[in-house]
ZAMAR-720109 format. One record per residue (C-alpha): x, y, z; residue in three letters. Coordinates in steps of 0.2 Angstrom, whole numbers, plus 5000, padded with zeros to 4 digits. Layout:
REM ZAMAR-720109
x_y_z_r
X_Y_Z_ALA
...
***
This chain:
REM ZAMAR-720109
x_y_z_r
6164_5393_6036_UNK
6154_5396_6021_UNK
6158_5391_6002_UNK
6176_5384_6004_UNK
6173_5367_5998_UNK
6167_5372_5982_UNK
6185_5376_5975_UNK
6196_5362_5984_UNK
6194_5351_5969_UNK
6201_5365_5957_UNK
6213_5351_5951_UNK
6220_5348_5934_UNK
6225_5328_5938_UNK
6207_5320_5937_UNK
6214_5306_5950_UNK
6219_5319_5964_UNK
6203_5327_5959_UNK
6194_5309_5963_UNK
6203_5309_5979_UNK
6200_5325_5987_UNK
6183_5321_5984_UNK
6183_5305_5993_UNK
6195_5311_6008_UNK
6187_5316_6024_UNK
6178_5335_6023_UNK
6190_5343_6034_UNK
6174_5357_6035_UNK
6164_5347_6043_UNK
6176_5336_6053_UNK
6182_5354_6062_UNK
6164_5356_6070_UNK
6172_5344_6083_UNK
6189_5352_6085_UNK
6195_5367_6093_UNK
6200_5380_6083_UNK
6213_5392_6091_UNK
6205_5407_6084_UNK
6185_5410_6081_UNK
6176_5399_6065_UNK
6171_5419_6058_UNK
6187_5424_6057_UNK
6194_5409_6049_UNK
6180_5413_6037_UNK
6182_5431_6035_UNK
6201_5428_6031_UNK
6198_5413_6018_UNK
6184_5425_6010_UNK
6197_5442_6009_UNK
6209_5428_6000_UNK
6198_5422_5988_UNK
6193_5439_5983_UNK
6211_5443_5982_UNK
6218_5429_5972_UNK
6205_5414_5969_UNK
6221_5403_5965_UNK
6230_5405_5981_UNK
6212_5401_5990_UNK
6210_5385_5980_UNK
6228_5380_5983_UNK
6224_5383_6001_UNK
6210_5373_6004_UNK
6221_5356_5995_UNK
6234_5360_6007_UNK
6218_5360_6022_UNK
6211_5343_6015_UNK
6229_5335_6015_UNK
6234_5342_6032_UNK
6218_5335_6038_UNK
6225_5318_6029_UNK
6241_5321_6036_UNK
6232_5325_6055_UNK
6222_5308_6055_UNK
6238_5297_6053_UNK
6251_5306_6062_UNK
6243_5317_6077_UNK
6223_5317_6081_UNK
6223_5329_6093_UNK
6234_5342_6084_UNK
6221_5338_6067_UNK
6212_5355_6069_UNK
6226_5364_6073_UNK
6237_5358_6058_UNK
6224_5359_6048_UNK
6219_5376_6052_UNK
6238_5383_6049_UNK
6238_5374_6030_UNK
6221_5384_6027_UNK
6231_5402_6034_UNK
6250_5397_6028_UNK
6248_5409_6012_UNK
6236_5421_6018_UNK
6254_5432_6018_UNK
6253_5433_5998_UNK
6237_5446_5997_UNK
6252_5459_6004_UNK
6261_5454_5986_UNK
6257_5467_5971_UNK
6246_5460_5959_UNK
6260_5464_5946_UNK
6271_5449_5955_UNK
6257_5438_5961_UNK
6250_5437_5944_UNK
6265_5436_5934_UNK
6264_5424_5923_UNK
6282_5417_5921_UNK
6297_5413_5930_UNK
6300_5427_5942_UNK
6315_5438_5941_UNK
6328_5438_5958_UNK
6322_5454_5964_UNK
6303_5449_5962_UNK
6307_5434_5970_UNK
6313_5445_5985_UNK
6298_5452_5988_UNK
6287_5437_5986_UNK
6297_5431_6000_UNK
6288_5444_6011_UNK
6274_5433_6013_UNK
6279_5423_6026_UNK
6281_5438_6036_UNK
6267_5446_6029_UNK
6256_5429_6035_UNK
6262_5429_6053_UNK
6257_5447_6058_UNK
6242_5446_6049_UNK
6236_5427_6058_UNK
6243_5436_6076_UNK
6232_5449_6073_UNK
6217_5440_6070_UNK
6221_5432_6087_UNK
6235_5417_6084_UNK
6245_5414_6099_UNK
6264_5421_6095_UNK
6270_5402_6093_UNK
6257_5398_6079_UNK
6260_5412_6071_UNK
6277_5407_6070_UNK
6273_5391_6061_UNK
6264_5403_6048_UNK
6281_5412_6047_UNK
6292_5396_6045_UNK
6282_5388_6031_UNK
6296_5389_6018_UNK
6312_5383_6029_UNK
6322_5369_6024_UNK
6328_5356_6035_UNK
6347_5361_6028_UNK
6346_5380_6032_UNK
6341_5387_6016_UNK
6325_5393_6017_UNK
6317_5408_6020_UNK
6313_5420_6029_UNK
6325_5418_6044_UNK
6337_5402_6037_UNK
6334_5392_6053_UNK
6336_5374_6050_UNK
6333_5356_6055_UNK
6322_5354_6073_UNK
6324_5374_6077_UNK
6310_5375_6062_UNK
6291_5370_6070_UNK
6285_5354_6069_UNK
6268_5361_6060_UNK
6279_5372_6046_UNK
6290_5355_6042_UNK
6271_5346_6039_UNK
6265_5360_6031_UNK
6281_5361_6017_UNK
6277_5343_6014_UNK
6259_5346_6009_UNK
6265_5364_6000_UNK
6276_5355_5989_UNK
6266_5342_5985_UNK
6253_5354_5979_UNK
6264_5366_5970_UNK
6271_5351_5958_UNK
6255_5344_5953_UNK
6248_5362_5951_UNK
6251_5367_5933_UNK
6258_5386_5931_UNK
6256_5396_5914_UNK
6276_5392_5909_UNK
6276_5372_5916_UNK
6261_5359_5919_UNK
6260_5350_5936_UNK
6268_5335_5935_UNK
6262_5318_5939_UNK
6257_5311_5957_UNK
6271_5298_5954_UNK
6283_5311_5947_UNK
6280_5322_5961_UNK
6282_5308_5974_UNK
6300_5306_5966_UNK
6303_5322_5966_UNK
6301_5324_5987_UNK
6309_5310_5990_UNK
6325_5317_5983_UNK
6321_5331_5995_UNK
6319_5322_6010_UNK
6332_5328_6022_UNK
6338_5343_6014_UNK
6321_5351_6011_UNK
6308_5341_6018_UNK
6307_5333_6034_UNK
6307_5314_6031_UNK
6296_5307_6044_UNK
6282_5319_6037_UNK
6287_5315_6017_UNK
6287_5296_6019_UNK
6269_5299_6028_UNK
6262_5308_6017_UNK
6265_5298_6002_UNK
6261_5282_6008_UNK
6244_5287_6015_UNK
6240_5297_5999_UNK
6246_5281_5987_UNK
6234_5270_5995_UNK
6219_5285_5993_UNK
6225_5287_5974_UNK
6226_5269_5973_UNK
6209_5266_5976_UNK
6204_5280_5967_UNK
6213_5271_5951_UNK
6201_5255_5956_UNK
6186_5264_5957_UNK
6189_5272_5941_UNK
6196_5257_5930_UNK
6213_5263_5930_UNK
6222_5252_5941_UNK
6228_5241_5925_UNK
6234_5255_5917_UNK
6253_5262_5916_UNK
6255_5277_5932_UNK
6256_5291_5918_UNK
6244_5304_5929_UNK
***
């Protein structure tokens, strides 16, 4: 792939910042994995995405690097392939009108509807570019919740993939330390508490406690590093 890591540190938070850095280049890593589809058309999707909305493709890419994270500690050999559905999971969203993906506050019901398309929209577009049916499903089942009520189908606890549970973890992670132009991005530690609440409703637990202690013990040595490991946890 060409030019993707130069927009996975588009992070507010300077510590998460430090730690994508230092985490494992999922880019090169993937040279020694398999990837389901062809490199080019991983790349040729990632690049129509960037063009389309360059804060979806930074978003993706964080969600690439901690699926990688995620891959190392939980599954090596499915580290490509997790990886790979984080970087496609939103792909879905350039089939959202510009008027709604770019809105710029909370979004109305009815706006909310059709953002909801993306999931859908993702999975026949990833099938098309040559996904087998049951990744593309993962694609399609990003947003269900362990308790039924997520989109697009309401399916619930194990009928949802293992890949979609891992990939909501990560999702969410991202999206509450992402700041938005009507809230800023919380805190890792904030975030963390956030999730936890969620686990077993939302977020598979398994995946959540994971994900959290391998990333606490990256952001804890970032802290080091930096000096800021005698300091109050306010970022």
């Amino acid at each position: 792939m060409n030019e993707p890591e130069s927009l996975v540190f588009e992070v507010e938070n300077p510590i998460l910042a430090h730690v994508l850095t230092d985490l494992p280049n999922f880019e090169t890593a993937f040279e020694s994995y398999k990837w389901p589809i062809g490199q080019n058309s991983v790349s040729a999707l990632l690049f129509a995405l960037k063009i389309r909305d360059k804060t979806t493709f930074s978003h993706v890419l964080r969600c690439g690097t901690y699926a990688h994270l995620l891959g190392q500690q939980e599954n090596k050999e499915l580290i490509g392939e997790w990886t790979l559905l984080a970087l496609l999971h939103d792909l879905g969203k350039m089939g959202i009108p510009d008027e709604i993906l770019r809105d710029t506050g909370e979004l109305p019901l009815r706006a909310f509807e059709q953002v909801k398309q993306h999931a859908s929209f993702g999975q026949e577009l990833v099938r098309r570019a040559g996904l087998s049916d049951e990744l593309s499903m993962c694609i399609r089942s990003h947003h269900e919740r362990l308790d039924g009520y997520g989109y697009p189908d309401g399916i619930s606890g194990d009928k949802i993939p293992e890949a979609s549970r891992m990939i909501l973890v990560i999702d969410t992670f991202d999206a509450l330390t992402s700041n938005r132009p009507y809230r800023s991005g919380l805190s890792y530690v904030d975030a963390f508490e956030e999730m936890r609440k969620s686990m077993g409703s939302q977020l598979d637990k398994r995946f959540t406690k994971v994900f959290i202690t391998i990333l606490s013990e990256h952001i804890d040595l970032a802290e080091k590093r930096l000096g800021l490991d005698t300091l109050p946890r306010i970022a």
